[in-house]
N, C-alpha and C positions, 0 to 999 in steps of 0.2 A: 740484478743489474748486470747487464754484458760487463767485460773485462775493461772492453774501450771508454766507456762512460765513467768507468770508477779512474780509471787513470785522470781521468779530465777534471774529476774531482777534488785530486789531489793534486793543491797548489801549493809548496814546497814543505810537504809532510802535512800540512793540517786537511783536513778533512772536512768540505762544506757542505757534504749532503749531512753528514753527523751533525755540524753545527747549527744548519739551519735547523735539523727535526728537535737539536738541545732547545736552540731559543724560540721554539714555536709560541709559544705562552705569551713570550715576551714581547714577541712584534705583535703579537695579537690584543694586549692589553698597553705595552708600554708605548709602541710604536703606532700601531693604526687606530686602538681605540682611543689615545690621549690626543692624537694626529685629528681625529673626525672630529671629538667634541671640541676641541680647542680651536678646530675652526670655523662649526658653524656655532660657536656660542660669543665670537668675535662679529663672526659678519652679521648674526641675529641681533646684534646690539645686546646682548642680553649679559658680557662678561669684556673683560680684557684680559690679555697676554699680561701676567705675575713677573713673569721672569725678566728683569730690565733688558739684558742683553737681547734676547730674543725679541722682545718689543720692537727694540729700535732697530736692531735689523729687516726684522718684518716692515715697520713704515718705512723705511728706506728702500726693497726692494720686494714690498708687496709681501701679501698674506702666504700665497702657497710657496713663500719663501724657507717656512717651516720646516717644510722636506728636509731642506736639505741639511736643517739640524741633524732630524731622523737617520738622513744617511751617516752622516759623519759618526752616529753616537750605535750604529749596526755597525761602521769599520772598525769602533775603537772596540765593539765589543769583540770582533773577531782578532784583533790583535792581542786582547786581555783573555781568550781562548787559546789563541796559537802559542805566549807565554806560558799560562798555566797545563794546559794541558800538553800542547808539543815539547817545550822546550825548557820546561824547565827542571830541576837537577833535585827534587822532591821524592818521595813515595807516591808511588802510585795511590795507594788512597786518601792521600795528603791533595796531590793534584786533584781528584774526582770531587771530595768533600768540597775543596776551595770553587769549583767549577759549579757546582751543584747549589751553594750558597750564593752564590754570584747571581746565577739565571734566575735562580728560585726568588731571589730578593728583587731582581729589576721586575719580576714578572706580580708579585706582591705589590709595588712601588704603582705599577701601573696601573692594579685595580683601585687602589686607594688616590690614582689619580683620576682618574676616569670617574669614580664616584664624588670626590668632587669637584669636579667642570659639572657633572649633574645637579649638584644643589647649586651650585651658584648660578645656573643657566634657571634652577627653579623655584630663584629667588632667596634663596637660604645665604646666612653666610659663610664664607668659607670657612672649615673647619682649621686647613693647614694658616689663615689668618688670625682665628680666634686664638690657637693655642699658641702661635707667635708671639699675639698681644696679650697675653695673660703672661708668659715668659718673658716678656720686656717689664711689665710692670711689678715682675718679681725683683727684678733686676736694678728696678728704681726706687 
């Protein structure tokens, strides 16, 4: 990378060409694979939006209203990046660890999301339900 491009990069110390290549994983599984099946498994009729909040914002201002979860929840990650990593008053491999657990776990979170919006789209039911409802009726 030229001198000029890396400067453009850095927006007050944190580094977004590194961030983005960190959470590659994770916009690819957490962000556009749970983003695609979450919405044609809505518009195929074949599931619903889980999440109350998201639901009701979605019928209020339409389906590919979702985005803009997505976005908000890539700024928090880059704020919860620019903490850990930029600024905060840790060891270096204290920071790295915490950083690396962090991606590594949203990007884990997303295959297990994505797998299932699959069964539920494949008629199955959902697993993150079943083990809800077996956890509540331990509970009772």
């Amino acid at each position: 990378m030229t001198q000029s491009v890396e400067k453009s990069l850095l927006v007050y110390g944190v580094d977004l060409y590194r961030f983005l290549k960190d959470i590659k994983f994770v916009l690819l599984f957490y962000v556009i694979g749970d983003l695609l099946t979450t919405i044609c498994a809505i518009e195929t009729g074949l599931a619903y939006e889980g999440n109350p909040v998201v639901s009701t914002f979605a019928s209020m201002h339409g389906l590919y209203s979702i985005v803009l979860f997505k976005i908000l929840f890539i700024l928090a990650l880059l704020g919860s990046y620019a903490y850990i990593i930029c600024f905060s008053a840790g060891k270096h491999n204290d920071q790295t660890f915490a950083w690396d657990a962090l991606r590594h776990t949203l990007a884990i979170m997303g295959v297990l999301i994505i797998l299932n919006n699959l069964l539920v789209m494949g008629g199955y039911s959902s697993p993150v339900y079943l083990v809800l409802s077996y956890t509540s009726s331990l509970l009772n």
